[in-house]
N, C-alpha and C positions, 0 to 999 in steps of 0.2 A: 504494500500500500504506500502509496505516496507519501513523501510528509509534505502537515499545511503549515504555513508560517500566518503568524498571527501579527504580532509584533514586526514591525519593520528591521532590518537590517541596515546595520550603518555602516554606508560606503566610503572610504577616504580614499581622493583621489585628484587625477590630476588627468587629460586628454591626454596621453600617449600612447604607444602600443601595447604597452604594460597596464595601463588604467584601463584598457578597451579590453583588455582582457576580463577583466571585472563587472565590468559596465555589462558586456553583452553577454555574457553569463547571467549576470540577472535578470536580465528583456528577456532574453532563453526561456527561463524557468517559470517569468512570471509572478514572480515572488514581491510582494511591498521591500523597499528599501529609500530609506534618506542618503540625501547626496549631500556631503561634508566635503568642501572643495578645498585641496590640499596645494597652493600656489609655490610650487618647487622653486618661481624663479625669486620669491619674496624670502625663501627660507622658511617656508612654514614645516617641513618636515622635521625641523629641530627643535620647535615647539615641545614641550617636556607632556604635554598631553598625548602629542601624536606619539613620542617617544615609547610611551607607556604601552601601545600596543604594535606598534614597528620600529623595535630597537637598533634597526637599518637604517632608521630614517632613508626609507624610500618609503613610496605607495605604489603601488595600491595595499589599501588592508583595508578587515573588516570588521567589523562588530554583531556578531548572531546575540540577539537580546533570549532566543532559543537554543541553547547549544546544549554539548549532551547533556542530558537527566535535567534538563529544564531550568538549568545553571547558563548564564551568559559567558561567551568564547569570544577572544580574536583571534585573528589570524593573520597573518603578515607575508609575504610573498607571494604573487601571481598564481605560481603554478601548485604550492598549496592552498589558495584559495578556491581556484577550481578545483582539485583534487575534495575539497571539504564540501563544498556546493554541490557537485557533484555525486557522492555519494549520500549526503542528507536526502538530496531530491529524487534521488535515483534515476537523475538523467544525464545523456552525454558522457556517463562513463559507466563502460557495460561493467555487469556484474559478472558476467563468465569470462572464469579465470583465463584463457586464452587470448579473449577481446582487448580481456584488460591491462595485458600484460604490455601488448602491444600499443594499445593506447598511450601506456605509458613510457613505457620506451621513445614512441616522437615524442610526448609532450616534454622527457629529459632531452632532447635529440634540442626541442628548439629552447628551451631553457638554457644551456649548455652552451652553443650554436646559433642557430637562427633569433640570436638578439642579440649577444654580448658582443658577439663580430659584426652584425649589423650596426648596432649603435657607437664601437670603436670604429668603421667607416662612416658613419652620420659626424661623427666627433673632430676627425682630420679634414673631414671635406670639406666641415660647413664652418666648424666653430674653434678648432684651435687659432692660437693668436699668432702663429708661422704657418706657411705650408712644410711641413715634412712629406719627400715626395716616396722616399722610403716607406713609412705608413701609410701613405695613402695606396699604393700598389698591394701592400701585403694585405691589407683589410679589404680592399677591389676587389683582388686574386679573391678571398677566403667567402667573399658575399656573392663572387660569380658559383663559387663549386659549391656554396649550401642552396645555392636556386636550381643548380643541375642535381644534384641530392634529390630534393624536394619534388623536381620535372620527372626525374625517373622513377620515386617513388608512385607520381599518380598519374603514369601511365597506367590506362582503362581503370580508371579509379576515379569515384567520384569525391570521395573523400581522404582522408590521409592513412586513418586506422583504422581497422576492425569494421570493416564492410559498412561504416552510418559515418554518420556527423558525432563528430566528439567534442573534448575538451582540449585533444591537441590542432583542430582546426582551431579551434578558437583561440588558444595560445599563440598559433603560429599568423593565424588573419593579420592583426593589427602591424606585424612585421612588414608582411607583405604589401601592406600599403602606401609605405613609403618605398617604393622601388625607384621611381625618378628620384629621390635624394639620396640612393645607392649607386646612382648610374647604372643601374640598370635596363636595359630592353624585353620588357615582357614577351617579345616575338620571338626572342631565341628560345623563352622556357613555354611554349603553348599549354604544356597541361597546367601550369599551374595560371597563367592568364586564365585560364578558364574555370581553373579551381576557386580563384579570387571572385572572378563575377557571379561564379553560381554562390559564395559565399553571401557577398555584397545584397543581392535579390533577393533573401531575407530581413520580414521587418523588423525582428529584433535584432539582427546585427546595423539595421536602419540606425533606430532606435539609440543603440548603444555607442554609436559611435558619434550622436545628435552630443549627446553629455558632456555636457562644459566644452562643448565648440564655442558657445560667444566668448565665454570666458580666455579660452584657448587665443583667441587673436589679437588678445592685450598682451602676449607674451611673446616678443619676437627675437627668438635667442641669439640670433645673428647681429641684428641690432642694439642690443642688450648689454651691455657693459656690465653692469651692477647684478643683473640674473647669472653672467655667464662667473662673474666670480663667486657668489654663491654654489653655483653648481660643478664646476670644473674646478675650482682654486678651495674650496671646503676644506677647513681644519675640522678637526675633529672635536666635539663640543660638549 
């Protein structure tokens, strides 16, 4: 049986690919949750509140007001929040052990991968204060071969894992939609161009990625002086 959520879920967050990972997880499920906007480039992650339940100071995290035995839970990292969503709702991540093995395997694959080398090429291209042309090549190289990764995984595949729509689509989505600021050309990897649109054509992944877009365009990191030392020059606090 399903579980219901009564109580809203509280979301800390911020638009990235790592927030949209959260966001449409929730539209997914369907579930009440409040949106608690977490502005990265102001330093709110260092906030001793937020601290209290993402000692990473990163977002996304959560707040189930329902978590086990009817005691309230956070959670802190992406791909254990989907992992915890996921099985509370019992959706998007199969319960047969086979399904789910594999499920998890890509969602470490782009945990791992398909974001910390994407966002180290987001980082040289767009926002260090030099070009290094060294980094920018080696992060290039490592964001073309996790798209051919990815291109040859979903050959005749509609989806990534375990024959449905999962939670490592949904980890791996919001990656994938910054390709133009990878350099990338979606036309050399067609399965996954097509894996992206049949994503997108969903209205919860509409929906989730709708979430703190206005707020999103007051933040322009490129421009941004006083965000970009926040975020790249961080001492630890």
């Amino acid at each position: 049986m399903t579980q219901m959520q009564e109580k809203p879920i509280e979301l800390y967050f911020w638009p990235t690919p790592n927030g949209w990972k959260a966001s449409i997880m929730l539209e997914e499920l369907g579930v009440p949750y409040n949106l608690n906007l977490v502005n990265i480039g102001k330093g709110d992650q260092f906030e001793p509140e937020f601290l209290a339940i993402s000692p990473n100071n990163r977002m996304p995290a959560i707040l189930d007001p329902e978590g086990p035995g009817g005691a309230p839970i956070s959670v802190f990292e992406s791909g254990a929040i989907l992992q915890y969503l996921g099985r509370k709702f019992q959706k998007f991540y199969p319960e047969d052990e086979r399904k789910r093995v594999e499920t998890e395997e890509w969602l470490m694959w782009q945990m791992g991968g398909f974001g910390p080398m994407l966002g180290q090429n987001h980082h040289f291209r767009h926002y260090a204060p030099e070009k290094v042309p060294y980094a920018i090549e080696r992060y290039s190289n490592e964001t073309h071969r996790l798209y051919g990764v990815l291109n040859r995984r979903l050959e005749g595949r509609a989806y990534i894992a375990a024959d449905e729509y999962t939670i490592a689509d949904i980890a791996t989505f919001g990656w994938a939609q910054r390709w133009q600021r990878q350099n990338i050309d979606l036309e050399e990897f067609p399965n996954v161009r097509d894996w992206r649109l049949r994503l997108e054509a969903r209205g919860a992944v509409q929906r989730g990625l709708a979430v703190g877009a206005d707020q999103q365009k007051t933040l322009v990191i490129e421009k941004d002086k006083a965000a970009q030392s926040v975020l790249f020059g961080q001492k630890a606090r």
